[in-house]
N, C-alpha and C positions, 0 to 999 in steps of 0.2 A: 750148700746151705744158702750160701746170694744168691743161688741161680731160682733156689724154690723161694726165696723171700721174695724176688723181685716179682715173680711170678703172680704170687699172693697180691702183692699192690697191686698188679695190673688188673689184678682180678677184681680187685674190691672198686676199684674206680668206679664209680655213676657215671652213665653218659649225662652230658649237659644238658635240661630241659631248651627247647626254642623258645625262643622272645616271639610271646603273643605280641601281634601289630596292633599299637595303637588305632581303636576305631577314629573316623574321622569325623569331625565337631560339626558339622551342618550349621548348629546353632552359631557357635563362635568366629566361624565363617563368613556368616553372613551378617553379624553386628562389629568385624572390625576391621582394619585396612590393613593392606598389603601389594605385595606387587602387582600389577592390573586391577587394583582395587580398592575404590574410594568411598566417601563417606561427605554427604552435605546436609545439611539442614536448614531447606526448606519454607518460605511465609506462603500465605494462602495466595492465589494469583500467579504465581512465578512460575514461570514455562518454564519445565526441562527438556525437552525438544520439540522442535514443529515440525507438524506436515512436511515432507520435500528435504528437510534436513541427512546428512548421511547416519544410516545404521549400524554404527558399530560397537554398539555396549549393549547387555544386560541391566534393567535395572532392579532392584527390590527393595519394597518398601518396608522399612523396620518399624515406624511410626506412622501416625498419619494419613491422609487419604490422596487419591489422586484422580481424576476424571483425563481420559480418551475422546478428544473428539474430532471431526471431520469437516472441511469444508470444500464443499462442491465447485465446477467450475463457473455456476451462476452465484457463487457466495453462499450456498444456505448450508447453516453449520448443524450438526448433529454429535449429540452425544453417544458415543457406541460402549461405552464403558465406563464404570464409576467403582475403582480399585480402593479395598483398606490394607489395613498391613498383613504382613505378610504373604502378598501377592508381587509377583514377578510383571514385567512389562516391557515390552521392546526386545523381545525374544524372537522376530521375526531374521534379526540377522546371524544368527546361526543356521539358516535353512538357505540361506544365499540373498536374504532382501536387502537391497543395496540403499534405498531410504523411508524411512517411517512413513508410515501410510496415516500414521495420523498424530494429533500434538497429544503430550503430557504436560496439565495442567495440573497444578499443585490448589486442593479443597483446605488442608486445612494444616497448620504446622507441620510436617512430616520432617522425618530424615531419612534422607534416600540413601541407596547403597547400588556404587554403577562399579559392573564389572564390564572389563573391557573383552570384546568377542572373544580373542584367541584367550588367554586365559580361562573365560567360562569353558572353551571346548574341550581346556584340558585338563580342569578339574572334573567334567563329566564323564571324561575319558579315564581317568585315573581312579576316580573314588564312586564306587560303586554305591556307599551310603547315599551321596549327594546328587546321583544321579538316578538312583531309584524317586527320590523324596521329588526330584525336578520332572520326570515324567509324570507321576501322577497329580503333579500340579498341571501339567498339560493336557492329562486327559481330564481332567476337573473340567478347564477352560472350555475346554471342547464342546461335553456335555454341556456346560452352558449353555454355551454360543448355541447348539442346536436349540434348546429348551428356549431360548432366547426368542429364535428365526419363528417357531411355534405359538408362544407369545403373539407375537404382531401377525400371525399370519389368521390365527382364529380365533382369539379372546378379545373380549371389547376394552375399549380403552380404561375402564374401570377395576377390572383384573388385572388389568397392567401394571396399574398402579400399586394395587394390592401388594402384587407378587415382587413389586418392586423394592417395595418399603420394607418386605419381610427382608428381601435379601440383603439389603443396605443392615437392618437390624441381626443382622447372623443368623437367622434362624434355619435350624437343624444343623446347626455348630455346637456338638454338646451340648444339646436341649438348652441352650442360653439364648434369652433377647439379651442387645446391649442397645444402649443410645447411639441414635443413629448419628453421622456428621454434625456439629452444631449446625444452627442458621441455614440447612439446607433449603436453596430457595423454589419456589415454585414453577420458575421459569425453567428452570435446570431440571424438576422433575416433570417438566409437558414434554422438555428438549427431549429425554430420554424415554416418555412413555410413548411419546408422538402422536398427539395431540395438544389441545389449547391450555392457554393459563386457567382459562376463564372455566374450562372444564375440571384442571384440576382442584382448584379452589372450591367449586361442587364437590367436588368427589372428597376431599381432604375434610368440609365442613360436616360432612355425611360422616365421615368414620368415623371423628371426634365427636360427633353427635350419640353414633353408636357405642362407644368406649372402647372402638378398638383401638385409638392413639391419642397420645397426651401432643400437643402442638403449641407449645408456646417459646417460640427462638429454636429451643434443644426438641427435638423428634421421639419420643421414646412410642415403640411399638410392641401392640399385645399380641399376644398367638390366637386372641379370637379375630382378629382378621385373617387368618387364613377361612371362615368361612366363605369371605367374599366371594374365593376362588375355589374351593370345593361345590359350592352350591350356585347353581344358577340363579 
């Protein structure tokens, strides 16, 4: 009779279900600190690293804007990049670059978020969430960059601008414009169209003439300036 009760219990037992793995928080990640990873906040003007400095963090922006730019060995400086949040930046020292090819410059209050190299490699290595969601912000960049090089190599400096203003305003981000940086200056949009002030200030008086943008301090841009650039 023990032998057949005990039998029965063994019987009736459920196996234990496994413990689903916590998915891992990307978000929560990358707005709080931790080991190889920190958190500062940012005024407009303040260099977080220059040119020639050594490469050894990730950074991302949770707030805020940031501008990339270069200076030659004659001096002449160029804007190659004008980052908002949730863009990454100085991601070159995971591929082996041993110092920043160019400075980050902080546009407007931000709070940055710098992960230290070896840690980003082994959360990319480990969490496949967080490294899915990091590649495709790479080939984001890429695509740019190429779209970018095309840009300057066959549209005239007035499409440049165009395409510039949409991009700065998010567009084809969730069908949304948003207001672009405050006080974004004109200097800063010749640096990065490459061309003159004196052109841009044409060019900017012409599209507010046409109602494709509101210009007074704060930026805001309409989606009919993408004619500019559709149509010759």
């Amino acid at each position: 009779m023990e032998g057949t009760r005990a039998k029965k219990n063994n019987g009736s037992r459920q196996t234990a279900k496994p413990v689903e793995a916590l998915k891992f928080d990307v978000k929560s990640f990358l707005s709080s600190i931790g080991p190889g990873r920190s958190s500062q906040t940012y005024m407009p003007k303040k260099v977080i690293f220059q040119q020639g400095d050594p490469a050894d963090a990730v950074f991302y922006i949770q707030s805020g804007g940031v501008e990339l730019t270069v200076v030659s060995g004659r001096g002449q400086q160029g804007i190659v990049a004008i980052l908002g949040a949730g863009n990454f930046f100085g991601e070159g020292c995971l591929a082996g670059q041993p110092l920043h090819m160019a400075s980050a410059i902080v546009r407007a209050p931000s709070v940055i978020v710098r992960i230290e190299k070896h840690p980003m490699i082994r959360v990319l290595r480990d969490e496949p969430t967080f490294s899915e969601m990091f590649t495709a912000f790479l080939l984001l960049r890429n695509i740019q960059f190429e779209a970018d090089l095309v840009d300057q190599l066959f549209n005239s400096s007035e499409r440049r601008l165009a395409r510039l203003l949409l991009l700065l305003a998010n567009f084809g981000k969730d069908g949304k414009l948003e207001t672009v940086i405050p006080k974004i200056s004109q200097e800063i949009l010749a640096a990065r169209v490459g061309t003159t002030r004196s052109r841009i200030n044409g060019f900017m008086n012409k599209f507010r003439d046409l109602g494709f943008i509101e210009y007074n301090g704060d930026l805001k841009v309409h989606s009919g300036l993408l004619n500019v650039i559709v149509h010759d």
